[in-house]
C-alpha positions in Angstrom: -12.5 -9.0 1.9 -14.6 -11.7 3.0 -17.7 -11.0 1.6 -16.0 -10.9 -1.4 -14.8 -14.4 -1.1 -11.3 -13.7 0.1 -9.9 -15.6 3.3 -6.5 -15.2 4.6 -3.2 -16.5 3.6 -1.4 -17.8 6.7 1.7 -16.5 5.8 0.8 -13.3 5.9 -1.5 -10.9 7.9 -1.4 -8.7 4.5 -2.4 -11.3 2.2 -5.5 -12.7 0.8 -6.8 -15.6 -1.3 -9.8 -16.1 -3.5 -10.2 -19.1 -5.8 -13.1 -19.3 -8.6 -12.8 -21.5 -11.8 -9.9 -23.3 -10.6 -7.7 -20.6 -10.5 -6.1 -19.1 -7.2 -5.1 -15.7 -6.7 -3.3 -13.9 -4.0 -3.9 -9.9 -3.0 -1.2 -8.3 -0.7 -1.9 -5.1 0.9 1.0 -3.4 1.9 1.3 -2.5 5.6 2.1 0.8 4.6 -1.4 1.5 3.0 -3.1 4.8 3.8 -6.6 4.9 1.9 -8.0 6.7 4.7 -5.1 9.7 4.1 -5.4 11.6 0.8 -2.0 12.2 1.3 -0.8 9.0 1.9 0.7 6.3 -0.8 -1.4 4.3 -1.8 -4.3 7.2 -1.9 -1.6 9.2 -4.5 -0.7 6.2 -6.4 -4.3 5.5 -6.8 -5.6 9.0 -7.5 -3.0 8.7 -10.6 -4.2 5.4 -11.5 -5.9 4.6 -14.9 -9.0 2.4 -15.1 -8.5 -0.8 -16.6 -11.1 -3.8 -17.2 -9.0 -7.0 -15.1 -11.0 -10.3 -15.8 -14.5 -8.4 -16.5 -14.1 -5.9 -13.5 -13.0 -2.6 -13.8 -10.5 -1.4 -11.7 -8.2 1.3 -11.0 -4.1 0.6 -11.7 -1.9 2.7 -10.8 0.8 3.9 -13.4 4.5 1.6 -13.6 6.2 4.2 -11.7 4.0 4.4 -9.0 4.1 0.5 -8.5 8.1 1.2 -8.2 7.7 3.7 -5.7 5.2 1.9 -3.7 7.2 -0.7 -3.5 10.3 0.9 -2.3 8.2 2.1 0.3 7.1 -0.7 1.2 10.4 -2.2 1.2 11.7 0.8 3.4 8.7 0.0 6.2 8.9 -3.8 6.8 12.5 -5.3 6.8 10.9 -8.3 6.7 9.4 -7.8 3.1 12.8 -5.6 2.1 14.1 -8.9 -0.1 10.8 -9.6 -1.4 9.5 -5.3 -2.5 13.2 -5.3 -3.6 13.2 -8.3 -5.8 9.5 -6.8 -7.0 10.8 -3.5 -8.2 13.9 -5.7 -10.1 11.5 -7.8 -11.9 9.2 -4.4 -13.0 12.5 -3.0 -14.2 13.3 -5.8 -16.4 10.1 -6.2 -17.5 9.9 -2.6 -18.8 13.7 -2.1 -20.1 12.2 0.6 -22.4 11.1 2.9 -19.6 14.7 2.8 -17.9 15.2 6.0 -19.5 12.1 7.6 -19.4 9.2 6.8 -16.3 11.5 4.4 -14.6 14.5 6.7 -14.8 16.4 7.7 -11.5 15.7 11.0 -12.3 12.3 11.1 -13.4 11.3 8.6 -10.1 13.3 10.9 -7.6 11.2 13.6 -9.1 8.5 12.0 -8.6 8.7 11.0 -5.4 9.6 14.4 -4.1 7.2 16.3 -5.9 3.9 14.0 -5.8 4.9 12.1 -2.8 6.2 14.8 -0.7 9.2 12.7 0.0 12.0 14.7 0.7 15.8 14.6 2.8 16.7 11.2 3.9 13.9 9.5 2.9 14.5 10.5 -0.8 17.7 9.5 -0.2 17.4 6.2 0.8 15.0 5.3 -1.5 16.9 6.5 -4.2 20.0 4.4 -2.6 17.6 1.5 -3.0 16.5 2.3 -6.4 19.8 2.5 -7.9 20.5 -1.0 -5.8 17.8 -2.6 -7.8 19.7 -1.4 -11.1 23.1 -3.0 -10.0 21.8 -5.7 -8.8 20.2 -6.1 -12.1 23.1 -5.5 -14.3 
């Protein structure tokens, strides 16, 4: 991350900042991150992703329901960042209201999550619990 031009954010051992051009940006990596495991999150998420070109540089991004899911896990690891991975996933599900009934669907995410996650019995049922929070909290 340094040699990149990144240095730390001191609120956060997960976070990094890199300004250029006079704007600042911040890149949090989730405790929960597991490159190294092919089964792990972040290494499903991103062997899903699509490529997209961000500011010149192309870079994998992972699909909108993977973000949701990634983010309930996270908020599920670290009940420090449970408020802010909770409010995360809210603002993703009113930013896509079109997706509530397809990608973003309790259904089609609890599939999801079982099936290409591997998440299964109370696991998939808390973060389902917290899924469905998000919703209410929403409405």
């Amino acid at each position: 991350m340094r040699a990149a031009g990144f240095t730390r954010a001191p609120h956060s051992a997960h976070a990094w900042h890199s300004s250029a051009g006079g704007r600042t940006a911040e890149l949090q990596v989730a405790a929960v991150a597991s490159s190294a495991d092919p089964g792990g999150p972040f290494s499903t998420a991103f062997q899903q992703a699509e490529t997209r070109v961000i500011e010149g540089i192309r870079v994998p991004v992972p699909c909108i329901e993977d973000h949701v899911i990634l983010q309930l896990l996270a908020a599920v690891a670290d009940r420090r960042r449970f408020a802010p991975d909770l409010l995360d996933v809210q603002y993703t599900l009113e930013a896509y209201p079109a997706s509530a009934t397809g990608p973003l669907a309790v259904p089609a995410l609890h599939a999801r999550r079982r099936d290409l996650y591997g998440i299964r019995g109370d696991r998939l049922k808390r973060l389902v619990a917290l899924l469905r929070q998000a919703r209410r909290q929403l409405g």
